[in-house]
Biotite code that builds the C-alpha atoms (Angstrom):
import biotite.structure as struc

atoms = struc.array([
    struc.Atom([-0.223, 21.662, 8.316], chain_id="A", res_id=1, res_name="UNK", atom_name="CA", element="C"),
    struc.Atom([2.125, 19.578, 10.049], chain_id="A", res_id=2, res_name="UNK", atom_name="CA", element="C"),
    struc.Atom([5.081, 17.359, 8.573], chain_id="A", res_id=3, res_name="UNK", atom_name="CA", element="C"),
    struc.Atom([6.120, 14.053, 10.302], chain_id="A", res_id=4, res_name="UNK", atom_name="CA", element="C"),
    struc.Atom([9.400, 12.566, 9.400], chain_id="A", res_id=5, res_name="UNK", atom_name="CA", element="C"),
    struc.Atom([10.302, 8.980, 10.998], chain_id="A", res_id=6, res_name="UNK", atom_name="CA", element="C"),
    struc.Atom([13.755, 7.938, 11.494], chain_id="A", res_id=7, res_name="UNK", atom_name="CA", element="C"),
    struc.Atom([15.532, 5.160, 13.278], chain_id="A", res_id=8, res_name="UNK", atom_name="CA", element="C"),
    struc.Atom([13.865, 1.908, 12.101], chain_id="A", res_id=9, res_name="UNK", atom_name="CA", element="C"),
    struc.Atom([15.787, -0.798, 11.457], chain_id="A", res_id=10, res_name="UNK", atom_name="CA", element="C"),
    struc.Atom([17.147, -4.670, 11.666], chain_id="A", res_id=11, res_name="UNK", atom_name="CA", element="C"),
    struc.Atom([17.432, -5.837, 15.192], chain_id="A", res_id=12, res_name="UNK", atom_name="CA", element="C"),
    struc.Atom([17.860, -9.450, 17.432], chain_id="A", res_id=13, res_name="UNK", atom_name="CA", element="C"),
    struc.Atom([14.993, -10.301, 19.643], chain_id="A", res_id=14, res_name="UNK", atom_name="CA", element="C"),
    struc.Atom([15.812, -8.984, 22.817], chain_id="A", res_id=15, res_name="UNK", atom_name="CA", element="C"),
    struc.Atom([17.905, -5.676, 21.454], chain_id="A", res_id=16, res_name="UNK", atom_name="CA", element="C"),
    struc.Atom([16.666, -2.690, 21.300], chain_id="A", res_id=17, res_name="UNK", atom_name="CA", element="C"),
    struc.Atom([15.881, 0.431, 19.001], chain_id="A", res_id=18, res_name="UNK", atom_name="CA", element="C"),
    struc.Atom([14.934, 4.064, 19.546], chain_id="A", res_id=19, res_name="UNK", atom_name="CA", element="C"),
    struc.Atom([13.026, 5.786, 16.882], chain_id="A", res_id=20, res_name="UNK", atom_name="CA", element="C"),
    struc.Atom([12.521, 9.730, 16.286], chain_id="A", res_id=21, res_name="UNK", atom_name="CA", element="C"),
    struc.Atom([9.512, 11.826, 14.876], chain_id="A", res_id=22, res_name="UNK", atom_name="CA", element="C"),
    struc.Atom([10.579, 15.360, 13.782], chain_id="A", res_id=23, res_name="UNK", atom_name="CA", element="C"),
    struc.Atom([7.663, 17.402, 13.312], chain_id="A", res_id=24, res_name="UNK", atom_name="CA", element="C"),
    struc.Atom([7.720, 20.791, 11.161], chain_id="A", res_id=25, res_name="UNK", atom_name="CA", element="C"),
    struc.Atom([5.939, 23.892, 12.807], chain_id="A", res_id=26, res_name="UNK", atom_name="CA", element="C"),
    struc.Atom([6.261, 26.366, 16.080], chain_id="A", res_id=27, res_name="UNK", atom_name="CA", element="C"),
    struc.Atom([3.510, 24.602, 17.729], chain_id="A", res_id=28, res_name="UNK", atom_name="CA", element="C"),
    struc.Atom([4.191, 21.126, 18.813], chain_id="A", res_id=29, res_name="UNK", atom_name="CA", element="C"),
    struc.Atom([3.758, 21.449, 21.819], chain_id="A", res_id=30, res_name="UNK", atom_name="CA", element="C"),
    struc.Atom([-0.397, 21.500, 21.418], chain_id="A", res_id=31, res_name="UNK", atom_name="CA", element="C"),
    struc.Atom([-0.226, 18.046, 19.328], chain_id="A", res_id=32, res_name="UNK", atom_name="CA", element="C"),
    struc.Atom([-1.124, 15.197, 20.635], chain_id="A", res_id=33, res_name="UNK", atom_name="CA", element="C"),
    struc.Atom([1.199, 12.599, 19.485], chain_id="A", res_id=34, res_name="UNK", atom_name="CA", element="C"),
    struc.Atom([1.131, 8.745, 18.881], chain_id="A", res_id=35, res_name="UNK", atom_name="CA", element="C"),
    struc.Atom([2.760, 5.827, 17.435], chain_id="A", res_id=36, res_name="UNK", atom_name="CA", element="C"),
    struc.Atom([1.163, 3.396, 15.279], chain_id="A", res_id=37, res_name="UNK", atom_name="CA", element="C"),
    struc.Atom([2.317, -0.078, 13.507], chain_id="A", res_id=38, res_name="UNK", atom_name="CA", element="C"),
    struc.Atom([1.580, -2.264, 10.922], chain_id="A", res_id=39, res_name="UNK", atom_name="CA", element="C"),
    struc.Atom([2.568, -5.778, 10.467], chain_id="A", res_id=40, res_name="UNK", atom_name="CA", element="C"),
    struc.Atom([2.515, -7.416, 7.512], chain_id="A", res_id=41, res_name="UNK", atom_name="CA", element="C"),
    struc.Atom([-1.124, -8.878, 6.605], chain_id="A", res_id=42, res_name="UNK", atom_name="CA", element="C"),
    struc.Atom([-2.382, -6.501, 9.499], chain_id="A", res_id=43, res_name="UNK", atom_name="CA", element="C"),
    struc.Atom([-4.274, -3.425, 9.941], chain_id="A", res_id=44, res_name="UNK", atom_name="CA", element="C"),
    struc.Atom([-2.636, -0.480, 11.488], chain_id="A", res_id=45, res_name="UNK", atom_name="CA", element="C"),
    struc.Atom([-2.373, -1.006, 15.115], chain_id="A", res_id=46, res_name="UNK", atom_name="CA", element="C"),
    struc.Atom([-1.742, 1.640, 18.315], chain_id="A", res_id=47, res_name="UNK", atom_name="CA", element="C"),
    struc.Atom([1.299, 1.544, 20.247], chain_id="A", res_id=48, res_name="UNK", atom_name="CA", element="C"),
    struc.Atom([1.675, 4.209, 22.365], chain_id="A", res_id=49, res_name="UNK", atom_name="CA", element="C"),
    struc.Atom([0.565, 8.092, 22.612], chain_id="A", res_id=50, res_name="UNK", atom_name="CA", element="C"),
    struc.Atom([1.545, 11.436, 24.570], chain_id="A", res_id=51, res_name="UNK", atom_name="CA", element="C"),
    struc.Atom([-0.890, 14.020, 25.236], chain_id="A", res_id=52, res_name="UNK", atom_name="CA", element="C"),
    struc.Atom([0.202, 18.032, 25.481], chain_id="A", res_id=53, res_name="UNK", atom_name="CA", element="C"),
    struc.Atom([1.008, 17.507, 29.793], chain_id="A", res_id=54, res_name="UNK", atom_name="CA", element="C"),
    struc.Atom([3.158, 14.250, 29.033], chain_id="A", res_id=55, res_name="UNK", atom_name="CA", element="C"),
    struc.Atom([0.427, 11.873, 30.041], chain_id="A", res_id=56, res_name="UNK", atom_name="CA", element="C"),
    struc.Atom([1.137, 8.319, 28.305], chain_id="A", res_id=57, res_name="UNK", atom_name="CA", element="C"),
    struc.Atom([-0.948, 5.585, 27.268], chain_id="A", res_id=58, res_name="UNK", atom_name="CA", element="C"),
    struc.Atom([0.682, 1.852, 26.010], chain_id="A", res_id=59, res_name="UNK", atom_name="CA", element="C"),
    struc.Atom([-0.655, -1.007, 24.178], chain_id="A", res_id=60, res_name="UNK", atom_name="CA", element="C"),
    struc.Atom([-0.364, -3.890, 26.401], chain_id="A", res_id=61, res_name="UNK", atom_name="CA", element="C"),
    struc.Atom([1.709, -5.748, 23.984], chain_id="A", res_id=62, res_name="UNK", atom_name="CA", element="C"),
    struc.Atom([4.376, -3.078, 24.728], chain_id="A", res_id=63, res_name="UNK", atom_name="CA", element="C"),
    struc.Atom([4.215, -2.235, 28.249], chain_id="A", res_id=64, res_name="UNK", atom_name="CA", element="C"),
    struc.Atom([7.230, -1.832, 30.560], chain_id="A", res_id=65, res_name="UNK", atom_name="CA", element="C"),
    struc.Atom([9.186, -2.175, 26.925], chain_id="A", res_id=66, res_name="UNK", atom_name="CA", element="C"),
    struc.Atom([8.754, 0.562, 25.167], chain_id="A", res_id=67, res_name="UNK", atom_name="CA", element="C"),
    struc.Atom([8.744, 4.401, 26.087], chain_id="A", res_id=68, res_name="UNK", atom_name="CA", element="C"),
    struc.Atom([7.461, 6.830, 24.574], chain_id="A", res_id=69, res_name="UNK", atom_name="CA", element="C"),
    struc.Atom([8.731, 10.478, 25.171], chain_id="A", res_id=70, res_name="UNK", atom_name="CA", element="C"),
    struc.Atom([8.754, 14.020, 23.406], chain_id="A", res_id=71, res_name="UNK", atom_name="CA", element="C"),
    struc.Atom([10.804, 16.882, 23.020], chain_id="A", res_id=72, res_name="UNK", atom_name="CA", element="C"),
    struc.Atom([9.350, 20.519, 22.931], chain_id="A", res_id=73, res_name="UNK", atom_name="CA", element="C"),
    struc.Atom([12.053, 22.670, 21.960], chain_id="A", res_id=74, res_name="UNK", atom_name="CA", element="C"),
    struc.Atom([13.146, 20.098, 19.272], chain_id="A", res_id=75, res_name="UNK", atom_name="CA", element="C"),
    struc.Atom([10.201, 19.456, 18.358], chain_id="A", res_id=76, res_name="UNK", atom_name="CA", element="C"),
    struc.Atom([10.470, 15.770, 18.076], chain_id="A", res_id=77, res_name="UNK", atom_name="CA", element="C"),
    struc.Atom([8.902, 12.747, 19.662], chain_id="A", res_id=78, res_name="UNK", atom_name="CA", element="C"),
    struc.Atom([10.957, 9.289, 20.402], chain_id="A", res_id=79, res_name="UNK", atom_name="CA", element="C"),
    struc.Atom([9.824, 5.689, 20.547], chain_id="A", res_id=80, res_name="UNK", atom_name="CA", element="C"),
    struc.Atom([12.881, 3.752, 22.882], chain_id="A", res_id=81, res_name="UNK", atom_name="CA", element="C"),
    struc.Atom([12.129, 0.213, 22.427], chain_id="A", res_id=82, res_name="UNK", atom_name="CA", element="C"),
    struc.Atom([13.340, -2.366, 24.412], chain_id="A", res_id=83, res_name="UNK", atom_name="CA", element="C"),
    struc.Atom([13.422, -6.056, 24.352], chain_id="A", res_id=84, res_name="UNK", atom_name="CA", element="C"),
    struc.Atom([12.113, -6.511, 21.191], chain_id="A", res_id=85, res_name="UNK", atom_name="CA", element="C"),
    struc.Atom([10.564, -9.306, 19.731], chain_id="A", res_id=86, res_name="UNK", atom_name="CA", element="C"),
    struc.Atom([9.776, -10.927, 16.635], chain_id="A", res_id=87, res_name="UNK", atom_name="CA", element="C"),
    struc.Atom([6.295, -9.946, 16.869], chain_id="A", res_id=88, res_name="UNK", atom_name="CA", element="C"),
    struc.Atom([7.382, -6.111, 17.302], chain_id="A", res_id=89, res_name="UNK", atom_name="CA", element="C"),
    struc.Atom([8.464, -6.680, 13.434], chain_id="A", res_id=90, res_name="UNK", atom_name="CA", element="C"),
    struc.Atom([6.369, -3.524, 11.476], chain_id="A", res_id=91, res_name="UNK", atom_name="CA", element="C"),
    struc.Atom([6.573, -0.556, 9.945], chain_id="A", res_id=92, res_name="UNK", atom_name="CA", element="C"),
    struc.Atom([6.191, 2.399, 12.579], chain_id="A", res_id=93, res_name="UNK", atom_name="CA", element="C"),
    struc.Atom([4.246, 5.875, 11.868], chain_id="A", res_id=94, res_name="UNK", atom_name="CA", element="C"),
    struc.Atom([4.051, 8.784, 14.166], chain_id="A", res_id=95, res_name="UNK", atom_name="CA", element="C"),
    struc.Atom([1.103, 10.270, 14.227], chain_id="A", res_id=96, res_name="UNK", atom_name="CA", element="C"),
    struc.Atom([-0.558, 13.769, 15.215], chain_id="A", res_id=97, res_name="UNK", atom_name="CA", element="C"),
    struc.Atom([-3.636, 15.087, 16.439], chain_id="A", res_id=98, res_name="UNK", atom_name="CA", element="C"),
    struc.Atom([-4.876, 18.776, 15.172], chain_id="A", res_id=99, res_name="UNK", atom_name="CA", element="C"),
    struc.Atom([-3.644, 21.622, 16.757], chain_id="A", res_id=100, res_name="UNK", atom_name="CA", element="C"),
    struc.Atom([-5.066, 22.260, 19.847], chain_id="A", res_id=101, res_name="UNK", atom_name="CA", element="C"),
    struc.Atom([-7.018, 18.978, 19.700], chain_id="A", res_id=102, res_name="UNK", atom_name="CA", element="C"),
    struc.Atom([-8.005, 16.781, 22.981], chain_id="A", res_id=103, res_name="UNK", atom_name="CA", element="C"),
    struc.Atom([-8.931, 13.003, 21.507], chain_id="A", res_id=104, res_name="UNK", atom_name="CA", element="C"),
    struc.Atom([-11.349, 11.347, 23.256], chain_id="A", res_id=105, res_name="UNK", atom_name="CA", element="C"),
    struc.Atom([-9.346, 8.142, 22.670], chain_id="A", res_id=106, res_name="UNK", atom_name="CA", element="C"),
    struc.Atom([-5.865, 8.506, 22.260], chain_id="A", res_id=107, res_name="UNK", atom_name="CA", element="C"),
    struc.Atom([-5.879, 5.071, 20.572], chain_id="A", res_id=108, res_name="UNK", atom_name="CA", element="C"),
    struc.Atom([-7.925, 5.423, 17.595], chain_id="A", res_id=109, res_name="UNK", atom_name="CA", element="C"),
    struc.Atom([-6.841, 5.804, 14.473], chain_id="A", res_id=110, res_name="UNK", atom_name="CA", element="C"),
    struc.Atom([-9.610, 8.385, 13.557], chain_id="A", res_id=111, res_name="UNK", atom_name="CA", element="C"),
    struc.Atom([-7.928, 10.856, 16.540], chain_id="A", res_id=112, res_name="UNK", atom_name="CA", element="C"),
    struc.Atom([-5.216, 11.773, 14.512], chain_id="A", res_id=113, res_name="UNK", atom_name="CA", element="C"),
    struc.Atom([-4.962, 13.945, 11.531], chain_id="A", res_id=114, res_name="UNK", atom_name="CA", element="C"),
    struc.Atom([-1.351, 14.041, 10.316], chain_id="A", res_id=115, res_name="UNK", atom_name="CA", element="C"),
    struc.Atom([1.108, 10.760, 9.658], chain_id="A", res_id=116, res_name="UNK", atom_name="CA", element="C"),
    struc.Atom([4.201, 10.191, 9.042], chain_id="A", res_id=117, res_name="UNK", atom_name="CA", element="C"),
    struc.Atom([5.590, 7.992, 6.064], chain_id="A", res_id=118, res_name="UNK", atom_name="CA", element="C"),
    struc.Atom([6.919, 5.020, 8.157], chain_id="A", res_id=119, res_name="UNK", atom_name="CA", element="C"),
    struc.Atom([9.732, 3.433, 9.162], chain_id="A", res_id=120, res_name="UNK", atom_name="CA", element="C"),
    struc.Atom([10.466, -0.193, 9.072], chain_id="A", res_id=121, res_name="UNK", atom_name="CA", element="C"),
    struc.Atom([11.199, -1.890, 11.878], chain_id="A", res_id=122, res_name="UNK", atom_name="CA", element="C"),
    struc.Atom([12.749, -5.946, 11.982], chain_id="A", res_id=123, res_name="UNK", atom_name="CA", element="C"),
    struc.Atom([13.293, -8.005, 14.639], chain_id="A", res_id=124, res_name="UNK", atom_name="CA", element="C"),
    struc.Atom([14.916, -11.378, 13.858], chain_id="A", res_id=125, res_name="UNK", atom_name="CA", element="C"),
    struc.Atom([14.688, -14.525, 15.852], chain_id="A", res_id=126, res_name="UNK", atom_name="CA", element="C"),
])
């Protein structure tokens, strides 16, 4: 069992930026697979961004070459550093986790991840 706690989120002007955290409980973070996921209001749950075990990283288009996605082994924690933000970044944030051990097929479904965090709210303002 793995607990995700989400910190960070925030109010923000277009073009600032935010950094968010993901501390995960457990001795073996290392072997999740970790994402990010958003939802806007009136929207379904969309990907962001992901890390596999060997730092690999995949992006949304919407978000690449703005946001970064890294993760922290011995701290067991995972960061989301977003920058030049926009209105349409506006959404609550979960981190996500695969199983242990797990290697998703596709790192940007949904379905590939088996623990979530509880959110955090993100606004940008115009």
């Amino acid at each position: 069992q793995v607990q995700l706690v989400e910190s960070g989120g925030g109010l923000v002007q277009a073009g600032g930026s935010l950094r968010l955290s993901c501390a995960a409980s457990g001795r073996t973070f290392s072997r999740y697979a970790m994402g990010w996921f958003r939802r806007a209001p009136g929207k379904e749950r969309d990907f962001v961004t992901a890390i596999t075990w060997s730092g690999i990283t995949y992006y949304a288009d919407s978000v690449k070459g703005r946001f970064t996605i890294s993760r922290d082994n011995v701290k067991n924690t995972m960061y989301l550093q977003m920058n030049s933000l926009k209105p349409e970044d506006t959404a609550v944030y979960y981190c996500a986790s695969s199983g242990l051990g797990a290697r998703p097929r596709n790192y940007t479904s949904r379905v590939s991840y088996e623990y979530w965090g509880q959110g955090t709210q993100v606004t940008v303002s115009s």
